[in-house]
C-alpha positions as CSV (number, residue, x, y, z in Angstrom):
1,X,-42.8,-20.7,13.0
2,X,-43.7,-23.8,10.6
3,X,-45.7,-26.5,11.6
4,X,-45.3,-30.3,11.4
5,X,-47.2,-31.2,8.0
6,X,-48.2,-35.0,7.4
7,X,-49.4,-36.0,3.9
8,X,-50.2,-39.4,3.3
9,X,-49.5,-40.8,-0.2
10,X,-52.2,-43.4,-1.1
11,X,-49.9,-44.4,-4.1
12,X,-47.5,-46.1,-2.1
13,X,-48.7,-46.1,1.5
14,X,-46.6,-44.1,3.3
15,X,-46.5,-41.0,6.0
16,X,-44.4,-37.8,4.1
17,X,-43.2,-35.8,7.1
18,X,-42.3,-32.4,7.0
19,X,-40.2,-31.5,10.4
20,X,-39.9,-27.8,11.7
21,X,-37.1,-27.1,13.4
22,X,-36.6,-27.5,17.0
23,X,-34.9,-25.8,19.1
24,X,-31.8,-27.6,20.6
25,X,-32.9,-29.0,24.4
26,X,-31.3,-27.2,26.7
27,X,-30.8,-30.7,28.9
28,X,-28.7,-31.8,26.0
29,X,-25.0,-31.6,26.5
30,X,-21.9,-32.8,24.7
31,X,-19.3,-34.3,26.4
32,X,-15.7,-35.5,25.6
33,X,-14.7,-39.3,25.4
34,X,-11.2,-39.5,27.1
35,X,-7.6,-39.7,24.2
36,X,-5.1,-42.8,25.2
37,X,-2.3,-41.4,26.4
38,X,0.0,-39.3,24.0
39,X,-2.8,-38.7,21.0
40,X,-3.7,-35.2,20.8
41,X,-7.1,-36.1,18.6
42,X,-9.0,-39.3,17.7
43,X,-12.0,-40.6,15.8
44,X,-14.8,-42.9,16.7
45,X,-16.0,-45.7,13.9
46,X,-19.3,-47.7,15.6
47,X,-21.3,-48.0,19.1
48,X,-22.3,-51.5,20.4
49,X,-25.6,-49.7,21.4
50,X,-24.2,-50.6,24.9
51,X,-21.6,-47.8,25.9
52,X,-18.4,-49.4,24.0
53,X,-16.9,-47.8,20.7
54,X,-14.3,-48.3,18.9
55,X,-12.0,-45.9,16.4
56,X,-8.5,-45.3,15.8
57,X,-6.2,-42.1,17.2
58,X,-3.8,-39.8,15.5
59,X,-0.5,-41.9,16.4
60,X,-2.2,-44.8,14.6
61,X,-3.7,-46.8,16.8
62,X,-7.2,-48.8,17.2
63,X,-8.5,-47.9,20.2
64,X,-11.8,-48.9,22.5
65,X,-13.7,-47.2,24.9
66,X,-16.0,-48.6,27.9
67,X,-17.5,-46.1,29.7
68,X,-15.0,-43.8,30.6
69,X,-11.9,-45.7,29.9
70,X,-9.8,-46.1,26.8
71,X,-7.9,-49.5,25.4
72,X,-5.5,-49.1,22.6
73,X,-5.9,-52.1,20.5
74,X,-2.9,-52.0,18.6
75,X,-1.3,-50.0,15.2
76,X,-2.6,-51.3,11.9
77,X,-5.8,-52.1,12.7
78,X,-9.1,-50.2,10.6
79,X,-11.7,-51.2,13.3
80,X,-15.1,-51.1,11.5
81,X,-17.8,-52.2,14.6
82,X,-17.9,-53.3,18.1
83,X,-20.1,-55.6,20.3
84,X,-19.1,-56.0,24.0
85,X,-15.3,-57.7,24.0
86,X,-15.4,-58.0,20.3
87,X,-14.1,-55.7,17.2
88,X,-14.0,-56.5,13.9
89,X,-12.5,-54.4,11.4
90,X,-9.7,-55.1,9.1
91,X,-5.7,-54.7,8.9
92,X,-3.0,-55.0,6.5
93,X,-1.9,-58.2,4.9
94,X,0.7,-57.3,2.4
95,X,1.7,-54.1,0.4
96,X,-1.9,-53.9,-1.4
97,X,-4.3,-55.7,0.4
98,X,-6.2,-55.9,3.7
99,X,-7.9,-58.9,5.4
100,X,-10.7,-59.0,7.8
101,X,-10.5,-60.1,11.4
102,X,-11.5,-60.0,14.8
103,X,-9.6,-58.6,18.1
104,X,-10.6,-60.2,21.3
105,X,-9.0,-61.0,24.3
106,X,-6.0,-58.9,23.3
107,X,-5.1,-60.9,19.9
108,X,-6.5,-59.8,16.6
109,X,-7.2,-63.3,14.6
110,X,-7.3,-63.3,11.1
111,X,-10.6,-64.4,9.8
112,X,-10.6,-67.3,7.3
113,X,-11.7,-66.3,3.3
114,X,-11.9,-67.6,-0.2
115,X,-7.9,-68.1,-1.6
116,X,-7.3,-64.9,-3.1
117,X,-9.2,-62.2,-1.9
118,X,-8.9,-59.7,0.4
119,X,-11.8,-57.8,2.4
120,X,-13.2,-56.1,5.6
121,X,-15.4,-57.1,8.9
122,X,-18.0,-54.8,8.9
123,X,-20.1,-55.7,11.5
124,X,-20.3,-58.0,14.5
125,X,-23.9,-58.9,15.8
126,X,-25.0,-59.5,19.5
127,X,-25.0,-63.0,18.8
128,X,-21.3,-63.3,17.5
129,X,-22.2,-63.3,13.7
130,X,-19.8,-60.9,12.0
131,X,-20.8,-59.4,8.4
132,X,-18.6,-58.3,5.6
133,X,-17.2,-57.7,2.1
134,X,-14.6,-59.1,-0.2
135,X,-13.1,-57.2,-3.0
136,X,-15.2,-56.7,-6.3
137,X,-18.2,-56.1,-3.2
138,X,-19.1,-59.6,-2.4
139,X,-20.9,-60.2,1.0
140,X,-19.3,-62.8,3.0
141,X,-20.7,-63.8,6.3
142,X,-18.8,-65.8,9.2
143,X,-21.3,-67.5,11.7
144,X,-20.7,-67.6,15.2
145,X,-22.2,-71.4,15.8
146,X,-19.2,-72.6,13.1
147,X,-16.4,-71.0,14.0
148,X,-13.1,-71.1,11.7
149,X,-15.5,-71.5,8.8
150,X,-17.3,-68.6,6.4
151,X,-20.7,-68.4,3.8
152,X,-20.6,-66.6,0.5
153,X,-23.5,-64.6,0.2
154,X,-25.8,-64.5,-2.7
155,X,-28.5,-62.7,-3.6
156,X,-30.6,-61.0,-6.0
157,X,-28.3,-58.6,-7.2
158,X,-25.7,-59.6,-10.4
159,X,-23.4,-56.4,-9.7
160,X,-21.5,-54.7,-6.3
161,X,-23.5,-55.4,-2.9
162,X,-22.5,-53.3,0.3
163,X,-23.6,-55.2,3.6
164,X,-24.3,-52.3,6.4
165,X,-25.9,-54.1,9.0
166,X,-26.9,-57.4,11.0
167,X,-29.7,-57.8,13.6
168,X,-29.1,-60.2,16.5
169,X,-31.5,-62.9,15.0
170,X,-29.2,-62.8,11.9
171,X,-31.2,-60.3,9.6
172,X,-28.7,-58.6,7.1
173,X,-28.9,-55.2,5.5
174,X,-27.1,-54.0,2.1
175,X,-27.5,-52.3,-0.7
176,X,-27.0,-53.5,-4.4
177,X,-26.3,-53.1,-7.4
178,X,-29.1,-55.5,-9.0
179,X,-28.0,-55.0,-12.7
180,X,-26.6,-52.2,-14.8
181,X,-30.2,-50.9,-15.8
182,X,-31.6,-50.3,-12.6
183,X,-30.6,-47.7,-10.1
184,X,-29.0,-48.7,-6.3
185,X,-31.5,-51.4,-4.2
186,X,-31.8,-52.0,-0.7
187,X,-31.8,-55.5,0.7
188,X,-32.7,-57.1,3.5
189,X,-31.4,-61.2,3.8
190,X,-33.5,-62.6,6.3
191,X,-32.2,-65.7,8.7
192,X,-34.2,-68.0,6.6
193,X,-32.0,-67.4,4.0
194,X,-34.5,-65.3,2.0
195,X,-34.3,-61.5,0.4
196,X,-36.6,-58.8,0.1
197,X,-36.6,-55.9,-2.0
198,X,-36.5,-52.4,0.5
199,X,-39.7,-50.5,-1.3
200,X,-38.5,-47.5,-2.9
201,X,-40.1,-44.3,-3.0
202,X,-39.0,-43.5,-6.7
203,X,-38.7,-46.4,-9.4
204,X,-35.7,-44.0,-10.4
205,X,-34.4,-43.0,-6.8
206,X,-31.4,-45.2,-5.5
207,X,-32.0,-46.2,-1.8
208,X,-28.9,-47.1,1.1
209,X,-30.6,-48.9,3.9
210,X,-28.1,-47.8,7.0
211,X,-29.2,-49.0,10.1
212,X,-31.4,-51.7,11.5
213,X,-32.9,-52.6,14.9
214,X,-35.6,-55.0,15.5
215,X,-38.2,-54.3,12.8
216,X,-37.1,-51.1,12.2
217,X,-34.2,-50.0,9.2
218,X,-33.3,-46.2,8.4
219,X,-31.6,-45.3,5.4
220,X,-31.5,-42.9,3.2
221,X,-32.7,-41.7,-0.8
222,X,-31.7,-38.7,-2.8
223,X,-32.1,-35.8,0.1
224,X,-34.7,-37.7,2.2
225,X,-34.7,-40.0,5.4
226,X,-36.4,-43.3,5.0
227,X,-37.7,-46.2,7.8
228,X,-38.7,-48.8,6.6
229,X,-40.5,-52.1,8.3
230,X,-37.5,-55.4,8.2
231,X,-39.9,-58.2,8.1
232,X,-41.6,-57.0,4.4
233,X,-39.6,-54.0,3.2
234,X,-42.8,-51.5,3.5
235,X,-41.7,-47.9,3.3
236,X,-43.1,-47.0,6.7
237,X,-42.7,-43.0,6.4
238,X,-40.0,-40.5,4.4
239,X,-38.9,-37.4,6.6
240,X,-37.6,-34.6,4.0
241,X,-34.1,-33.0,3.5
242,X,-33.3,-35.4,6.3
243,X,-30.2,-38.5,6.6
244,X,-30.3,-41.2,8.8
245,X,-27.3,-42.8,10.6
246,X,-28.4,-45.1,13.3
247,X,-31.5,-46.5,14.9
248,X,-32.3,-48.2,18.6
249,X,-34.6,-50.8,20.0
250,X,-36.9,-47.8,21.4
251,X,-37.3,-46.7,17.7
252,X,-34.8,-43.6,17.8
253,X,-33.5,-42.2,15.2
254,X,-30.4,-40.5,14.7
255,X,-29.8,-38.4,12.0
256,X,-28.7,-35.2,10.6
257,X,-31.6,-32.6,9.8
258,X,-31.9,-29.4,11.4
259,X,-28.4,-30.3,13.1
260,X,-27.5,-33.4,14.9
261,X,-31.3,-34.9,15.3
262,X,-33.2,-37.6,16.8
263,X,-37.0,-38.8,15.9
264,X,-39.2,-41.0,16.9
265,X,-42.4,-42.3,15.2
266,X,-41.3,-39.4,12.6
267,X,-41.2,-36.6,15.5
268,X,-38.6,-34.3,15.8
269,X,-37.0,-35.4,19.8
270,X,-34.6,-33.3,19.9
271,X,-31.4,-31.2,17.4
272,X,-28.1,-31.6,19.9
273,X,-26.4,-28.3,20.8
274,X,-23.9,-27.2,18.8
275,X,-20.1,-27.3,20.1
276,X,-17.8,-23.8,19.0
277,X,-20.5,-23.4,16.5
278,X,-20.1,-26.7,15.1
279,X,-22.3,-29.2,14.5
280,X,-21.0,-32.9,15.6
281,X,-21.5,-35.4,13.2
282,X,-23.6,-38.0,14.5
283,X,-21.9,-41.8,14.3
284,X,-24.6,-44.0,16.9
285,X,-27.4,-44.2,19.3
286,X,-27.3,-46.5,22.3
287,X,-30.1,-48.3,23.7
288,X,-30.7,-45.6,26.6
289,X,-30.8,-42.5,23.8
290,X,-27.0,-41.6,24.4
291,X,-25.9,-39.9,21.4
292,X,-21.9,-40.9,19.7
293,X,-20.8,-38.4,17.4
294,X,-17.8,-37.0,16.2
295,X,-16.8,-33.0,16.8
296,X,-15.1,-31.7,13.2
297,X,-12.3,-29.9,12.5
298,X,-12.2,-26.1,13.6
299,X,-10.5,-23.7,12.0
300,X,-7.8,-22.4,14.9
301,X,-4.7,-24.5,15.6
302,X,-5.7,-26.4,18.8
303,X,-9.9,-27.3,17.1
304,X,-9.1,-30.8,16.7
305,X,-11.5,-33.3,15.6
306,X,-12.8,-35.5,19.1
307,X,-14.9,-38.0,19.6
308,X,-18.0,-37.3,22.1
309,X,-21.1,-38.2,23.8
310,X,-24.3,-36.8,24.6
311,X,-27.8,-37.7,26.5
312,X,-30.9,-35.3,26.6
313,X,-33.0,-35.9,29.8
C-alpha cells in the first residue's frame, strides 16, 4: 500500500501532497435525483451549496430541483447556476446570439448589457450579485443593490478573461489571458475593487481557479489540484494527478482523483462508490458534504446519463 508523502517546497511555500488511494466508504451511496415528467434522462449544471440545482432534460427543458422535487423552468433556457429562488443562465435572443438573464418567480427577465453584445450569467452569489461574460470574454457584473443597471469589469489582463466564481462578500474568480506572452492567470477581484495575481506553481504552467468559498479557491494546473488562500493568492498546497471541481465553507474538496474524491486540509475523505462500474462525474458540494454529480453514459440501450446525489456518514 502507498503511504501519504508530504514534501514541503521552501522555493515557493507550499505543501506537495501525494494521496494513496482510498478505498471507497462503504457509508457512501449514490442516489437518483427524480426526471420531470416525460424526460427519460437529464443533466445537472450547478448546486446552491443548499440542496437546489439546476440543469436541463432531454425534451429541452431547464429544470430545478429542491430536495426531492423537480420544477421545469421552461424550453430555451442554458441555466448556468443557482442560489435559492434564483437561476441565472442564458437563452436565445435571435438566430446567432444568446443573452444572459435571470428566472425567478416563474419569469425569466432579460438582463440589461452594453448595445451589441451578447453573453451568459454565470453565477449568482448568496447576496443577489450575478457574474458573467460577454462575447470576445469580457466580464460583466450586475449588482444586486442597483438593480436594472450592470459594471464592465476590468482588470489586469489585455486578452480573454473567464469569470468562474463569486463569494457572498462579492470576491470574484477568473482566469485570464494577461497578454499573448504569458501563459493562462488566475484572478481573484476583490470587493474593494482590487486584483490579485493566483500564485502559480510553474512561471510556465497555466492555472484555472474553479471554485471559491470563504478564503478558500481550488482550481486546477497541468495534471495537479491547487488551493489556494483568496485574500493574498498564496499557493496553500498542490495535490498530484488530481482536479478540482467545487469547494465548501468546511473546507471540502471535491474532485476527481482516485475516482469521485473529497479532501480536506489535503486528506484523502473519501473516493464515492462507483455506479455499473462507472464513475459519476462530480459537479458540486453542499455545505453539509452532500455530493452532486452526474452518472455518464453506459454502453447498453437503457444506461442513460442521470443526475445524482450522495452523502458519506
Amino acid at each position: 500500500m502507498r503511504r501519504i508523502a508530504t514534501l514541503t517546497c521552501v522555493a515557493i511555500g507550499l505543501a506537495l501532497t501525494w494521496a494513496a488511494p482510498a478505498r471507497a466508504d462503504a457509508d457512501c451511496a449514490w442516489t437518483n435525483l427524480p426526471l420531470p415528467t416525460g424526460a427519460r434522462w437529464a443533466k445537472v449544471q450547478a448546486s446552491d451549496g443548499q440542496g437546489s440545482y439546476v440543469g436541463t432534460d432531454d425534451v429541452g427543458n431547464a429544470i430545478r430541483w429542491q430536495g426531492s422535487t423537480v420544477e421545469v423552468l421552461g424550453a430555451g433556457i442554458t441555466p448556468r447556476d443557482v442560489h435559492g429562488d434564483v437561476v441565472v443562465g442564458d437563452k436565445a435572443t435571435g438566430l446567432f446570439t444568446r443573452g444572459p438573464g435571470r428566472w425567478v418567480a416563474g419569469t425569466w427577465e432579460p438582463l440589461p448589457v452594453p448595445a451589441g453584445t451578447s453573453g451568459t450569467a454565470t453565477d449568482v452569489s448568496a447576496n443577489g450579485d450575478i457574474l458573467g461574460t460577454l462575447n470576445y470574454g469580457r466580464l460583466i457584473r450586475w449588482p444586486a443593490a442597483a438593480p436594472g443597471t450592470y459594471e464592465l469589469l476590468t482588470g489586469p489582463f489585455a486578452g480573454y478573461a473567464e469569470p468562474t466564481g463569486i463569494a457572498a462578500d462579492g470576491t470574484i474568480i477568473a482566469w485570464a489571458v494577461i497578454d499573448s506572452t504569458r501563459p493562462r492567470a488566475g484572478l481573484v477581484r476583490h470587493p474593494d475593487g482590487t486584483w490579485t495575481t493566483l500564485a502559480s506553481p510553474s512561471p510556465t504552467a497555466d492555472v484555472f481557479p474553479l471554485a471559491i468559498s470563504g478564503d478558500t479557491i481550488v482550481g486546477s494546473s497541468g495534471p495537479d489540484l491547487l488551493e489556494w488562500n483568496a485574500t493574498d493568492g498564496h499557493l496553500v498546497r498542490v495535490i498530484a494527478d488530481a482536479a478540482a471541481v467545487d469547494v465548501n465553507s468546511a473546507g471540502q474538496v471535491l474532485g476527481t482523483g482516485t475516482g469521485t474524491t473529497v479532501w480536506q486540509d489535503g486528506a484523502m475523505l473519501a473516493v464515492l462508490p462507483t455506479v455499473s462500474g462507472l464513475t459519476v462525474e462530480p459537479i458540486a458540494i453542499d455545505e453539509d458534504g452532500t455530493v452532486v454529480g452526474q452518472l455518464p453514459w453506459g454502453d447498453g440501450f437503457d444506461d442513460l446519463t442521470r443526475p445524482m446525489i450522495a452523502h458519506c456518514d
